[in-house]
C-alpha positions in Angstrom: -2.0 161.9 -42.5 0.1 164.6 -41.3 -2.3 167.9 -40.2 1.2 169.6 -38.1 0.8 172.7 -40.9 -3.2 172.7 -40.3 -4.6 175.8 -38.3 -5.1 174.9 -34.5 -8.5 176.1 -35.0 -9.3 173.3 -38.1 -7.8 170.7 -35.7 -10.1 171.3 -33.2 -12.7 171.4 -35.2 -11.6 167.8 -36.2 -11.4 166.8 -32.6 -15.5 167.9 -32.0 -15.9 166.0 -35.8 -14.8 162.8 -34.4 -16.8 163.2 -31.3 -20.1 163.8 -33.0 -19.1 160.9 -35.6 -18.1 158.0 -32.4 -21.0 159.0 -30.9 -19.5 160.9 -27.9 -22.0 163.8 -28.4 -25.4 163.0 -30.3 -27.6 165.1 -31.0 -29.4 167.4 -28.7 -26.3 167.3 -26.4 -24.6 169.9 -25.3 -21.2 170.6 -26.3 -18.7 171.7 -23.3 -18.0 175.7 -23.2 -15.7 177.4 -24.8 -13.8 177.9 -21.6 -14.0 174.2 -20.8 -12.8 173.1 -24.2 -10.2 175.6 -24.2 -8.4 174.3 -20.9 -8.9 170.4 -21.5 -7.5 171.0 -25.0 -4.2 173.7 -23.9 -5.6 175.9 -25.9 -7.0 179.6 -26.4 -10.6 180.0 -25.7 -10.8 182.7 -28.6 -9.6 180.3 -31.0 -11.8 177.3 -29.8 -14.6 180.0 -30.5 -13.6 180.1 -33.4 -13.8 176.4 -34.1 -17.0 176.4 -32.6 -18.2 179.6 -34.7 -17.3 177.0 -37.9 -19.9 174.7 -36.8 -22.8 177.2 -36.3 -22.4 178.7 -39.8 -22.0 175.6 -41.1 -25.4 174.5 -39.2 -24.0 171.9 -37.1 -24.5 173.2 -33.8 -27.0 175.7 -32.4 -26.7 177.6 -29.7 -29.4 178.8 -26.5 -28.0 181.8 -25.5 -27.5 181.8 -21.6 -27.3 177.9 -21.9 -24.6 176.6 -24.3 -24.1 175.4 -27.7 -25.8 172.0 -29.3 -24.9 168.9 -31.7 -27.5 170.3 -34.4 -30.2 167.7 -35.9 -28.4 166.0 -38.5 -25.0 167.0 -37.6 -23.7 163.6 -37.6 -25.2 162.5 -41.0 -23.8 166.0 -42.7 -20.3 165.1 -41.1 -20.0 161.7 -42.3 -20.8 162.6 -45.8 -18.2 165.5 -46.0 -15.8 163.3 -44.4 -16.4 160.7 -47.1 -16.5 162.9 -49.5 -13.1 164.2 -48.2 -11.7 161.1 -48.2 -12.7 160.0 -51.6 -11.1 162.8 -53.2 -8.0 163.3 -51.2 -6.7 160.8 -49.1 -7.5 157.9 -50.9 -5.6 158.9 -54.2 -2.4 158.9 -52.3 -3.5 155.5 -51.0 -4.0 154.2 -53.7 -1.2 155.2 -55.2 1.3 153.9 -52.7 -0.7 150.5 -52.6 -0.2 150.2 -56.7 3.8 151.0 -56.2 4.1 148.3 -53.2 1.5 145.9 -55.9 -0.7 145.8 -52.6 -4.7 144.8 -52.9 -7.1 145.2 -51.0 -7.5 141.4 -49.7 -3.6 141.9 -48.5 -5.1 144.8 -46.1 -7.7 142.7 -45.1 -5.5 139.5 -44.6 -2.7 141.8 -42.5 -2.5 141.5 -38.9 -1.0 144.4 -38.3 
């Protein structure tokens, strides 16, 4: 999937999703600081707040002022479900699409080493 044309902010919000999701932050932990997040990613600490602003409206994180932000309770469930609810409706048309042009099934996948 190409994301090049999707805001910087959206694709770091994408890169804290997939964290949550493989387990690299549960819940209860803390996420790093705006400033720390900024430099390891190369990018602006305003817009990284604003990727982490996202994720409080959207209840996934909660934030102790003084202290830092946190992986919200149920975070992880609430992202898997949008993401497969994402993925149902639009990345797997496409998919499935491109697998009935090439007369492709899923057992071929399966069956494929690559």
């Amino acid at each position: 999937m190409n994301n090049s044309s999707k805001p910087v902010y959206l694709k770091l919000r994408d890169i804290i999703s997939e964290s949550i999701l493989d387990g690299d932050y549960n819940e209860g932990d803390m996420l790093p600081s705006v400033r720390v997040f900024a430099a390891e990613q190369g990018a602006n600490p305003l817009t990284v707040a604003k990727a982490y602003q996202g994720f409080q409206e959207d209840g996934l994180v909660t934030v102790k002022r003084g202290v830092g932000m946190f992986v919200a309770a149920g975070a992880k469930n609430r992202l898997r479900l949008a993401q497969r609810e994402d993925f149902i409706k639009n990345i797997w048309p496409p998919v499935e699409r491109q697998m009935k042009r090439l007369d492709l099934s899923i057992d071929d996948l399966l069956k494929s080493d690559a």
